[in-house]
C-alpha positions in Angstrom: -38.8 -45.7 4.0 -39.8 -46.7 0.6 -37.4 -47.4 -1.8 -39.2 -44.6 -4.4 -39.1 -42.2 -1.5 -35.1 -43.3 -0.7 -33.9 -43.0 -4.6 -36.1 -38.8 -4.3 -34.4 -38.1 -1.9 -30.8 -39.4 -2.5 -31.5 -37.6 -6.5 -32.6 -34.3 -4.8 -28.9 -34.5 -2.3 -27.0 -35.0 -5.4 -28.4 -32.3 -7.2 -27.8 -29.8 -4.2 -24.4 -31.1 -3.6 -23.8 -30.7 -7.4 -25.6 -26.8 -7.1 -23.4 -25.9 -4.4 -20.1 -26.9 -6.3 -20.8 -25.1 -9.2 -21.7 -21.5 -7.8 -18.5 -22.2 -5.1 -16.4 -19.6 -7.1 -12.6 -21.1 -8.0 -9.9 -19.2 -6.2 -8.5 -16.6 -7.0 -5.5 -17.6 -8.7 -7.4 -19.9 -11.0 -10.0 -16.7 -12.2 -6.5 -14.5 -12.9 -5.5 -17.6 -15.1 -9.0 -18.0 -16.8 -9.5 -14.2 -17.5 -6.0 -13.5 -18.7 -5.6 -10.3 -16.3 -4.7 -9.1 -12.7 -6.4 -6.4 -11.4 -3.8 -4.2 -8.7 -4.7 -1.5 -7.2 -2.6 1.8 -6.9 -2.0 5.0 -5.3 -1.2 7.0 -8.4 -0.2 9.8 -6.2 2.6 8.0 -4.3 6.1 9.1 -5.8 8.4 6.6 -6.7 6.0 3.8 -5.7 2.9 3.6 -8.0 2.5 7.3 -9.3 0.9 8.8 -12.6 2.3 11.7 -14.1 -0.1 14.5 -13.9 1.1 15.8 -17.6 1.9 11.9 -19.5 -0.6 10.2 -17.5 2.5 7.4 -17.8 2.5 5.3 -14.7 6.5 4.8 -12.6 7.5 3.5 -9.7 8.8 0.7 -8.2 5.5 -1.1 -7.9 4.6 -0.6 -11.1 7.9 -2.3 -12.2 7.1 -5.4 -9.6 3.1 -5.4 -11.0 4.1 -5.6 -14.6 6.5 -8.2 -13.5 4.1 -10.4 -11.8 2.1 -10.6 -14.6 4.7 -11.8 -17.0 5.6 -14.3 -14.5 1.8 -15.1 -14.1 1.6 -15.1 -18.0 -1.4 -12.3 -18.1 -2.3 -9.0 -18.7 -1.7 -5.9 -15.9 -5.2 -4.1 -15.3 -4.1 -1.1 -12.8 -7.1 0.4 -10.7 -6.5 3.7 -8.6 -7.1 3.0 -4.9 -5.7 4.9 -1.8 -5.1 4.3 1.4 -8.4 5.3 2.6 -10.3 3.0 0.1 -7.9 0.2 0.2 -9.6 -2.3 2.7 -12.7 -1.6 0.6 -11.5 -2.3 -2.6 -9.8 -5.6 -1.8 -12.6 -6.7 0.5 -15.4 -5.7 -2.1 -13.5 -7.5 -4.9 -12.2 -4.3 -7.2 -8.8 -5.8 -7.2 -7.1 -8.6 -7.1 -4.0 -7.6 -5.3 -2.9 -3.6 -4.1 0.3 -3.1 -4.8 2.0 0.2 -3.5 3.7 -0.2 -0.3 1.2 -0.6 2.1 2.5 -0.5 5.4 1.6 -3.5 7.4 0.1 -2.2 10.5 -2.3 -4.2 12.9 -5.0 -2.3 12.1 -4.7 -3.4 9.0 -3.8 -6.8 9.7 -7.6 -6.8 11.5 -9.2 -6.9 7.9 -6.6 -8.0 5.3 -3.6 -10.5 4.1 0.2 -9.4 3.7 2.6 -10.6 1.8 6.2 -10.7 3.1 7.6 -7.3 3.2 9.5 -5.3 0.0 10.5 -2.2 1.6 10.6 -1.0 4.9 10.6 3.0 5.6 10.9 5.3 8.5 8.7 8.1 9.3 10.3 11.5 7.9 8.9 15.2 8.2 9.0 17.5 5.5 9.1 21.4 6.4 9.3 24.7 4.4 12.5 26.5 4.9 10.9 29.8 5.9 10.4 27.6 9.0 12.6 29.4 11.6 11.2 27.3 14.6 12.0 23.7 13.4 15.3 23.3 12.9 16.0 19.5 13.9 13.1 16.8 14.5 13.3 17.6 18.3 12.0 20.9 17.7 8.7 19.0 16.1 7.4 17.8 19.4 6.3 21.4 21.3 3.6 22.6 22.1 3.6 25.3 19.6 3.6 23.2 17.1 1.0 21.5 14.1 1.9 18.3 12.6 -0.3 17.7 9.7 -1.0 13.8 8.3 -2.8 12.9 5.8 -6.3 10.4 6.9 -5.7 6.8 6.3 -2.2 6.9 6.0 0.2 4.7 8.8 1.1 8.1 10.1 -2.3 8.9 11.3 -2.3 6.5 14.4 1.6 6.9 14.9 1.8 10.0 15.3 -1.8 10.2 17.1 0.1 7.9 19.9 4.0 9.6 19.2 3.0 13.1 20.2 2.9 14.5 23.6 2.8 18.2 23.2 1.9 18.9 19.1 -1.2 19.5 17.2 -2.0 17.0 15.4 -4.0 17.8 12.1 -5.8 15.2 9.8 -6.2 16.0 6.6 -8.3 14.7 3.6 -5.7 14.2 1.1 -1.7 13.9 1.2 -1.8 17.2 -1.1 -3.6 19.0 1.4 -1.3 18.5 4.2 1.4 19.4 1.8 -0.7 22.9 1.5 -1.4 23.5 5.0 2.9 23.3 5.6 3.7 25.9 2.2 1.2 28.2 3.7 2.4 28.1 7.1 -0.7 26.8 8.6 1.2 23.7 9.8 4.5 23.4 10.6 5.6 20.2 9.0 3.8 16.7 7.3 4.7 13.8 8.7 5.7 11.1 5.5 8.0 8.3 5.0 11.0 7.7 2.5 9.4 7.4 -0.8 7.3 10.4 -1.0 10.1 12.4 0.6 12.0 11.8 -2.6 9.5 14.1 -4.2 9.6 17.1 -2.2 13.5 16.5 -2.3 13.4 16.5 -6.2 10.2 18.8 -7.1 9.7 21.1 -3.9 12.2 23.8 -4.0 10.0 25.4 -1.0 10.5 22.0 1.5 13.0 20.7 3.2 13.8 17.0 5.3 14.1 16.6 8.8 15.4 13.2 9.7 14.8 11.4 12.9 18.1 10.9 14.9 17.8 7.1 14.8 15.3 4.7 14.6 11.6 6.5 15.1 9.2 4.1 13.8 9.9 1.6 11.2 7.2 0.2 9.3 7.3 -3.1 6.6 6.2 -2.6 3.2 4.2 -5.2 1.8 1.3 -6.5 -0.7 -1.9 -6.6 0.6 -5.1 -9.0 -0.3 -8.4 -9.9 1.0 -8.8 -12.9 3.4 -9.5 -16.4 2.9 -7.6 -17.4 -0.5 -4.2 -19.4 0.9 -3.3 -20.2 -2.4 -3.5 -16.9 -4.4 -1.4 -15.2 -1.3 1.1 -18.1 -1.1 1.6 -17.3 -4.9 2.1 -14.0 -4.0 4.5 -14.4 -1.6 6.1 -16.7 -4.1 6.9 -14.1 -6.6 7.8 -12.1 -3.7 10.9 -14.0 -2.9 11.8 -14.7 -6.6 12.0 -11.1 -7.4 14.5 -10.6 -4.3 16.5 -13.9 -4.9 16.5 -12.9 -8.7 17.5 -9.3 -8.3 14.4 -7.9 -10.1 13.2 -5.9 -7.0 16.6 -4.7 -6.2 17.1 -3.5 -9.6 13.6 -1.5 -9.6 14.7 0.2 -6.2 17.8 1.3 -8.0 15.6 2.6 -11.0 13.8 4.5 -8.2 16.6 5.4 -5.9 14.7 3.1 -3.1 17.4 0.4 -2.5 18.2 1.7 0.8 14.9 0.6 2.1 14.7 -2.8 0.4 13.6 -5.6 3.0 16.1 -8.4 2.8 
C-alpha cells in the first residue's frame, strides 16, 4: 500500500472513531447533571403514593416526598410526568422519563422489559367491597362462582388474580376508577387493590369497605423502575435507595402517609 493511500485511510478511521464518540449519548446520570432536572414519572391517581388532588392540583404521597428528595440529593430540579401503569414500560423505554417513581410492583413481566431498584414498600393484595354487599362477608366468600372480581388493566393484579381465581369472574377494566364503579353499582362484587390505595376508600369511600386476606395472599416488592442498559444511573438509584432507609427519610414519609407498615427493610 502506498504510504498516501495508508495516511487516507488511517485519517478517514480516526475521523469515524471520533464520529462515533461524539453522537454515543453520555449516561444518564451525567445528562440529569448537565440539564439540571429529573424527569419521574407518576401515577397521579395512586393515593398516598404519587397522587394529585383533583381540586389543588397539589401533588402528596410518599413518592413524591422520596422524588423531591432525590433531587436535592442529586442537586437538580424535580420535573414530574403523569404515567400509569399501562404506559409505564413505554414511557421509560421511549425516553419520557428518567426514572418512575410510584410503587411499581416488581413483577417478572415487568422484569422482561425494565430495571428495578431495591424495593421501598411491599403490599398485599386487599379487596375493597360496598357494604350493601350481603354475599361477601370474609375474603373466602370472594372466590365462588357467583362472583365478579373487577381489576383494573395493567395493574399487578391483573395476572394475579387471572392465575388466583378458580371459580370468579374476572373483569378487566380500563381504568382503576372504573372498577371502583362497576363495585358501587353492584355490577361487580369487589376490586381487587393493594395497601395504599385501600387507604383511600378507607378515608374517602363511605360506601366501601376492606376485606383482608387471612394471611399472606400474594406479596408483592415496591420498587423504582428504569429502562435497561444504564448500570450507573440505576446503581445511583439504588444508592439513594438505601440512604433514604439508613437515614430515616423514607420511614418518616411512610409515617406522613400512614405506609410504615409496608416499608421494606
Amino acid at each position: 500500500m502506498k504510504f498516501a493511500n495508508w495516511l487516507t485511510l488511517c485519517v478517514l478511521t480516526f475521523m469515524s472513531l471520533l464520529v462515533t464518540a461524539q453522537d454515543k449519548p453520555a449516561n444518564r446520570l451525567s445528562q440529569i447533571q448537565t440539564v439540571k432536572s429529573v424527569r419521574v414519572c407518576i401515577w397521579p391517581d395512586y393515593y398516598g403514593i404519587t397522587y394529585r388532588n383533583p381540586k389543588t392540583l397539589a401533588l402528596s404521597g410518599i413518592d413524591i416526598d422520596l422524588a423531591n428528595e432525590l433531587g436535592k440529593d442529586l442537586g437538580v430540579a424535580v420535573q414530574f410526568v403523569d404515567s400509569s401503569f399501562a404506559k409505564l414500560i413505554d414511557d421509560l423505554t421511549q425516553g419520557r422519563c428518567d426514572v418512575a417513581m410510584f410503587a411499581i410492583g416488581v413483577t417478572l413481566a415487568r422484569q422482561e422489559k425494565l430495571r428495578f431498584t431495591r424495593p421501598h414498600l411491599a403490599s398485599d393484595i386487599y379487596a375493597v367491597v360496598s357494604k350493601t354487599n350481603r354475599r361477601i362477608k370474609e375474603w373466602g366468600d370472594i372466590d365462588k362462582s357467583e362472583s365478579v372480581v373487577a381489576v383494573a388493566k395493567g395493574t399487578l393484579h391483573e395476572p394475579v388474580m387471572r392465575d388466583k381465581l378458580k371459580a370468579a369472574k374476572l373483569l378487566v377494566l380500563d381504568t382503576p376508577f372504573a372498577r371502583e364503579q362497576e363495585v358501587q353499582a353492584g355490577r361487580a362484587d369487589v376490586f381487587m387493590t393493594d395497601y395504599p390505595y385501600s387507604q383511600r376508600f378507607l378515608a374517602n369511600a363511605d360506601w366501601a369497605r376492606l376485606v383482608s386476606p387471612p394471611g399472606v395472599y400474594h406479596v408483592t416488592p415496591y420498587a423504582y423502575a428504569v429502562a435497561p442498559g444504564d448500570e450507573a444511573w440505576l446503581a445511583r438509584l439504588n444508592g439513594f435507595v438505601a440512604t433514604v432507609k439508613q437515614d430515616g427519610r423514607l420511614m418518616a414519609a411512610a409515617k406522613r402517609h400512614r405506609l410504615d407498615p409496608i416499608v421494606a427493610p
